[in-house]
VMD Tcl script that draws the C-alpha trace (Angstrom):
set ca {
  {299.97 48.63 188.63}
  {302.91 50.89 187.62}
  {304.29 50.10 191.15}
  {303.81 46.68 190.85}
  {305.65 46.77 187.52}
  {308.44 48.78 188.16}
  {309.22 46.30 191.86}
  {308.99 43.06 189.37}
  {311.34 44.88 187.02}
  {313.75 45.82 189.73}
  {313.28 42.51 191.59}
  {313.81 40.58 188.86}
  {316.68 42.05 186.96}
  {318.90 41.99 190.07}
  {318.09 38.25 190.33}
  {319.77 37.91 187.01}
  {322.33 39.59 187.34}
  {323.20 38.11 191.09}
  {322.70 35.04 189.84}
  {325.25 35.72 187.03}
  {327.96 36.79 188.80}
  {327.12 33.64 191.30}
  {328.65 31.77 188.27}
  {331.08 34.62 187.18}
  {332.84 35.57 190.45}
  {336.69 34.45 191.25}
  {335.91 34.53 194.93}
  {333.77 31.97 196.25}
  {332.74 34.21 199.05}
  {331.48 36.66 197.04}
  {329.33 34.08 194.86}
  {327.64 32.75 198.23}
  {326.44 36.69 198.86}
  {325.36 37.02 195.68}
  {323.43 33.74 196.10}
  {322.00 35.32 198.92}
  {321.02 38.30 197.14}
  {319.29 36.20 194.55}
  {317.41 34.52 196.83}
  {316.27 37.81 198.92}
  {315.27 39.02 195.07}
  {313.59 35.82 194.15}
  {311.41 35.75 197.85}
  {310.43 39.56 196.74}
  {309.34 38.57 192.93}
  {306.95 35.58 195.05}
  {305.29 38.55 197.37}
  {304.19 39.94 194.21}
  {302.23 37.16 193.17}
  {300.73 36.43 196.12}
  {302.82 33.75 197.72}
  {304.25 35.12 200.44}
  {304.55 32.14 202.60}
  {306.80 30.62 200.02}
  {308.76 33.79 199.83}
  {309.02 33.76 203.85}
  {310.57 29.94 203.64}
  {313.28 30.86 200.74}
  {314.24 33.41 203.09}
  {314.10 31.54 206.42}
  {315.19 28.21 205.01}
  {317.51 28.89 201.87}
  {319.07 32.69 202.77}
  {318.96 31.78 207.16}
  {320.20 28.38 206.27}
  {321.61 26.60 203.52}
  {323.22 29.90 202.29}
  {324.97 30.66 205.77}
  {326.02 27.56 205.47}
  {327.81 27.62 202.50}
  {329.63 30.76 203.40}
  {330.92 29.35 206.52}
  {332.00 25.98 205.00}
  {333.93 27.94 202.18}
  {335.54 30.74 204.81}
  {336.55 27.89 206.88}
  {338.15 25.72 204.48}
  {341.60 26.57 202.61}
  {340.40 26.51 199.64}
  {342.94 26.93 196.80}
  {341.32 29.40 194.12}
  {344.64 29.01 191.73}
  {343.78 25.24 191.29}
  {339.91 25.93 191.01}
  {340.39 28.04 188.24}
  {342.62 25.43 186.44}
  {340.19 23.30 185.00}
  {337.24 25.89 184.17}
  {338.68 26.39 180.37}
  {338.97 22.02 179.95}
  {335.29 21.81 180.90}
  {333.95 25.09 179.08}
  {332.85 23.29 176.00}
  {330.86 20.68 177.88}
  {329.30 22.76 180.37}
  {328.38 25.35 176.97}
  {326.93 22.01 175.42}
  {324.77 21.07 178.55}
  {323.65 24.93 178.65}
  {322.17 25.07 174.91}
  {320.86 21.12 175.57}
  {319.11 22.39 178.66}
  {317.61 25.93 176.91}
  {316.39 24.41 173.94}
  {314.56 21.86 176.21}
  {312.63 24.58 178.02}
  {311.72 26.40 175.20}
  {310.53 23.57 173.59}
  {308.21 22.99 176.51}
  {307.35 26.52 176.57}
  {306.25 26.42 173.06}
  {304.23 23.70 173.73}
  {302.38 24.09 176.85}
  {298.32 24.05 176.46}
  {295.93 23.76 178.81}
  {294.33 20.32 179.03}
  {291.41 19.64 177.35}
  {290.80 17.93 180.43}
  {290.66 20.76 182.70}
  {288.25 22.72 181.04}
  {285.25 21.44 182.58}
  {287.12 22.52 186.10}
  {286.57 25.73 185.52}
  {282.50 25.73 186.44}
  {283.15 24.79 190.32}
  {283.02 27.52 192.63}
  {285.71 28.43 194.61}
  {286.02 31.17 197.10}
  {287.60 34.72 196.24}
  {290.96 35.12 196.27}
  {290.83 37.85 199.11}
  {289.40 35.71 200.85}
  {291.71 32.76 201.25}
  {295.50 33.43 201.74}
  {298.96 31.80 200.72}
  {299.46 30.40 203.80}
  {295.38 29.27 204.98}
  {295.61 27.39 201.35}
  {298.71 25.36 201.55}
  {298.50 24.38 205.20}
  {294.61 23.02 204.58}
  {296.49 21.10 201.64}
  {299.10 19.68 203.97}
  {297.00 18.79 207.21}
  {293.86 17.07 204.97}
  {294.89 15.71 201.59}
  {299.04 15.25 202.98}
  {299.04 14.68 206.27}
  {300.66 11.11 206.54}
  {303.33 12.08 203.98}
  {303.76 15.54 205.53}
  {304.25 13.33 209.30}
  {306.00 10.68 207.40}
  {308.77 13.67 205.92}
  {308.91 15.17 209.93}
  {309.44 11.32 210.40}
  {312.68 11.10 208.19}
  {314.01 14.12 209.34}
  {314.00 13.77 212.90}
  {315.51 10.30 212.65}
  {318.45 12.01 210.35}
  {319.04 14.54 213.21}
  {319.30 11.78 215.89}
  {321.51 9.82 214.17}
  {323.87 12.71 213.37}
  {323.99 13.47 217.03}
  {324.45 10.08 217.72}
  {327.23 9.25 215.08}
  {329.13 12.74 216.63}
  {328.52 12.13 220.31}
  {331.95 10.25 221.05}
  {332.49 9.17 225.02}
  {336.31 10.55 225.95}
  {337.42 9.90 229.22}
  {338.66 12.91 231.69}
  {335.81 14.70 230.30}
  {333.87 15.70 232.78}
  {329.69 15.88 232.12}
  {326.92 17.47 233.87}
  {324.69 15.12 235.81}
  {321.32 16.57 236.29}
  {320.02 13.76 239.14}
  {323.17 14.65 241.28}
  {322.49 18.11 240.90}
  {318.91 18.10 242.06}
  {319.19 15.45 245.01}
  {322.59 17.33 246.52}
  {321.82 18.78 249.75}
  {322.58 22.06 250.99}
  {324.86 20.36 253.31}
  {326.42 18.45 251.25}
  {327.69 21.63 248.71}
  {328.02 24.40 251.49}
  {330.37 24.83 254.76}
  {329.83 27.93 256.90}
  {333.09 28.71 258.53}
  {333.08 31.14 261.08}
  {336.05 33.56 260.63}
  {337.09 35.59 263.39}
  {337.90 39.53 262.82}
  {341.94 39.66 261.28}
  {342.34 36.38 261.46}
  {342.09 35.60 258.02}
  {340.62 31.78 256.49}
}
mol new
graphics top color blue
foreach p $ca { graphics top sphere $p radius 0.5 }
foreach p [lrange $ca 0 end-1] q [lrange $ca 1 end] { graphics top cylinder $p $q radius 0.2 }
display resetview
């Protein structure tokens, strides 16, 4: 346990302060590896409670994707950090105001949260152990029984979205040329190789 405590200690209070210097840094480069710090922190605080194939997809997804991303959209562009820094004092007070709307809502809810009355009576159905039934065996019998035509329906969606960007980039240029995969197969050896016979000094 005193393990455990110390690693959600140390997990979580470099999460906070990554994620404050996300916010805080000059250089947007350095606030996309903090991001990614945050997010390596945040996938270690859900191995501790047991969710570790939710920790495996912030990783995979968020840190091996969206955060790469970011960096390489913000190394590549010329970004002008004098004229991003203009306008952070003129907004200040409104982002400030947004902030304290935004915390008093949450603690609010956190002062009220009860369990349902409702939900009480849920408690007397048995369920299997804990050990016995992981992260991972849980959510994917949620997603292939009770889910599985919205879980399809989302695979759906997405693999139209990634046909249609590859059609709305694939532009026809002419001079270009392209590989041709019948051609290739039906050539004949004949047709692709000439055997000259080259006599001793002579040279081609």
């Amino acid at each position: 346990m005193i393990i455990q405590a110390l690693s959600f200690y140390l997990f979580a209070s470099v999460a906070i302060a990554a994620a404050v210097m996300v916010i805080s840094a000059r250089n947007p480069v350095h606030s996309v590896l903090f991001l990614i710090l945050a997010f390596f922190n945040a996938a270690g605080l859900f191995v501790l409670i047991g969710a570790e194939f939710i920790a495996m997809i912030l990783v995979v997804v968020y840190v091996g994707a969206v955060a790469v991303l970011f960096l390489f959209v913000v190394m590549m562009l010329d970004i002008s950090f004098a004229e991003l820094r203009q306008g952070f004092l003129q907004y200040l007070p409104i982002g400030g105001l947004v902030g304290i709307v935004l915390l008093a809502e949450l603690l609010m809810f956190g002062g009220s949260w009860v369990i349902a009355p409702a939900t009480e009576g849920l408690r007397s159905f048995p369920a299997p152990p804990i050990d016995q039934v992981t992260n991972t065996h849980a959510i994917g019998k949620i997603l292939y029984t009770d889910y599985i035509y919205l879980f399809q329906g989302a695979g759906m969606v997405l693999l139209v979205a990634m046909i249609g960007a590859i059609v709305l980039t694939l532009r026809a240029r002419p001079g270009v040329r392209k590989q041709k995969i019948s051609d290739q197969i039906n050539r004949r050896p004949e047709d692709a190789i000439e055997i000259k016979k080259v006599q001793s000094g002579s040279g081609i």
